[in-house]
ZAMARGU-4260 file (C-alpha; in steps of 0.2 Angstrom, whole numbers, plus 5000, padded with zeros to 4 digits):
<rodrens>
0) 5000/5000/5000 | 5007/5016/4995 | 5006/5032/5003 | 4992/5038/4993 | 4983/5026/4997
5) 4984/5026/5016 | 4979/5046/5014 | 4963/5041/5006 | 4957/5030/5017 | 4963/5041/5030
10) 4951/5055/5022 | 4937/5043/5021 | 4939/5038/5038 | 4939/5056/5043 | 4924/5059/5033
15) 4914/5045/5041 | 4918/5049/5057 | 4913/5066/5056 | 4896/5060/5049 | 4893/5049/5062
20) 4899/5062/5075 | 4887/5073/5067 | 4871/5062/5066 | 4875/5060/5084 | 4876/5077/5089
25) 4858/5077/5080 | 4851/5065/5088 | 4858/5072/5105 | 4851/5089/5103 | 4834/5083/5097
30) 4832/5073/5111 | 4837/5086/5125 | 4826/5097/5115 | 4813/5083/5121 | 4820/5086/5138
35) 4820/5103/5140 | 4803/5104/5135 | 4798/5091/5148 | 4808/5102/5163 | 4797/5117/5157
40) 4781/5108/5158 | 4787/5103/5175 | 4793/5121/5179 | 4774/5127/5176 | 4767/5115/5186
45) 4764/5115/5204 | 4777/5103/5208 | 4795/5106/5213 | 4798/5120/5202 | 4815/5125/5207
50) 4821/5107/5202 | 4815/5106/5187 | 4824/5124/5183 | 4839/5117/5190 | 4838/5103/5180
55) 4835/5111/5165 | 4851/5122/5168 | 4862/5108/5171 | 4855/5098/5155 | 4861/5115/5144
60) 4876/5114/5152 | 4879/5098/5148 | 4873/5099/5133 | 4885/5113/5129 | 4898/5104/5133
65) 4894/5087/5121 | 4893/5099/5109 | 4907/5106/5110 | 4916/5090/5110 | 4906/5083/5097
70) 4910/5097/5084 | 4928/5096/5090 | 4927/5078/5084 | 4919/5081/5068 | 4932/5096/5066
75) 4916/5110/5064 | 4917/5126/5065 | 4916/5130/5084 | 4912/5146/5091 | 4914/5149/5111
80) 4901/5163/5118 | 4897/5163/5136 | 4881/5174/5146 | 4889/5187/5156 | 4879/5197/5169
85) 4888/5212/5174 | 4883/5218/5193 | 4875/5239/5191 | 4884/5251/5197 | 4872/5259/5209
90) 4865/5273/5206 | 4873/5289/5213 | 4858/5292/5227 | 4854/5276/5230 | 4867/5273/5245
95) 4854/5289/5253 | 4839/5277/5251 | 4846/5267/5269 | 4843/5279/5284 | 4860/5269/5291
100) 4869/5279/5278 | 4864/5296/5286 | 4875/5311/5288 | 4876/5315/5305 | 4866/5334/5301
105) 4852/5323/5293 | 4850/5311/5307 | 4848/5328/5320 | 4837/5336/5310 | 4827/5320/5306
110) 4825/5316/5325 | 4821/5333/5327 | 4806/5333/5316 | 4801/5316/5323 | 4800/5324/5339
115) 4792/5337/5336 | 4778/5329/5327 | 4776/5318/5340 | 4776/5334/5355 | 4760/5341/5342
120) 4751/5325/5341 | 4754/5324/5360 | 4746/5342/5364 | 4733/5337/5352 | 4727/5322/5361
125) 4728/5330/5379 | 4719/5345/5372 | 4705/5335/5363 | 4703/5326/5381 | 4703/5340/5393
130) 4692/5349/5381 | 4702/5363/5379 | 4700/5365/5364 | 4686/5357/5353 | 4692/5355/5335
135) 4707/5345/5342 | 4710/5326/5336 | 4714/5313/5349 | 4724/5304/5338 | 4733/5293/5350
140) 4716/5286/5356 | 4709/5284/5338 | 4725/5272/5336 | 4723/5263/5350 | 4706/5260/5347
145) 4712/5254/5329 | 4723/5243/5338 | 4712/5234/5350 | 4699/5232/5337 | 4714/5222/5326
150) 4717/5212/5343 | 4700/5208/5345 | 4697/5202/5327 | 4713/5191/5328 | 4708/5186/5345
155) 4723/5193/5354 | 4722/5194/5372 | 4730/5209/5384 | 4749/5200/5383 | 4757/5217/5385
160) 4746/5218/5403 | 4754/5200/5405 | 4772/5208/5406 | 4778/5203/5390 | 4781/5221/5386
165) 4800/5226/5376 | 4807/5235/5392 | 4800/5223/5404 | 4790/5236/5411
</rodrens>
């Protein structure tokens, strides 16, 4: 056999295998096609949705990868592209959306206004119950009746009564 020879059937070798490795890699992607689909159908269900997700995510990897190995093998054309998510820079105010992150001048003059809404809402309700002055809203009372009439529709009893207050009191 002469060198020509053995570089033919070299090529027709080649050429066989890469049809065979190319049926195969067919068959294989039609078949996790079939997969896939069944992990969706499972993902819309009302059974264990995150498995079937999970499941579908390590079959594309997987897939990926025999396909990557197959086309190597059949000496395709290959091409290697990856999903990247980048993390957002945040956005310029949005480290002042957590209070934590307060100048001290912001937290003063934000405990300043708390206070003082507070003091005004507390004048409000001893004037409305003294009678001092008759267009004022006892709005602590209104709350608390709010909040007894939650406790009764939740059938909650006085546990605050029972010592099971924050400070013990």
């Amino acid at each position: 056999m002469g060198g020509a020879e053995i570089a033919g059937e070299a090529k027709e070798l080649e050429e066989r295998t890469r049809k065979q490795v190319t049926t195969l890699l067919s068959s294989n992607l039609e078949h996790s096609g079939r997969l896939l689909e069944r992990c969706c159908e499972l993902a819309a269900g009302e059974a264990d949705r995150v498995g079937a997700i999970s499941a579908a995510a390590k079959l594309i990897q997987a897939n990926a990868a025999a396909a990557g190995m197959l086309a190597r093998l059949a000496q395709g054309e290959t091409r290697h592209r990856s999903i990247v998510e980048r993390a957002q820079p945040a956005a310029k105010d949005g480290d002042r959306l957590n209070s934590k992150n307060l100048t001290p001048r912001e937290y003063v003059l934000r405990q300043e206004k708390y206070w003082r809404r507070l003091d005004e809402i507390l004048n409000q309700a001893i004037k409305a119950r003294t009678g001092e002055d008759p267009q004022a809203e006892d709005r602590v009372a209104s709350v608390l009746r709010t909040v007894e009439e939650d406790k009764k529709r939740l059938g909650i009893g006085d546990e605050l009564d029972a010592g099971s207050s924050r400070d013990g009191q």
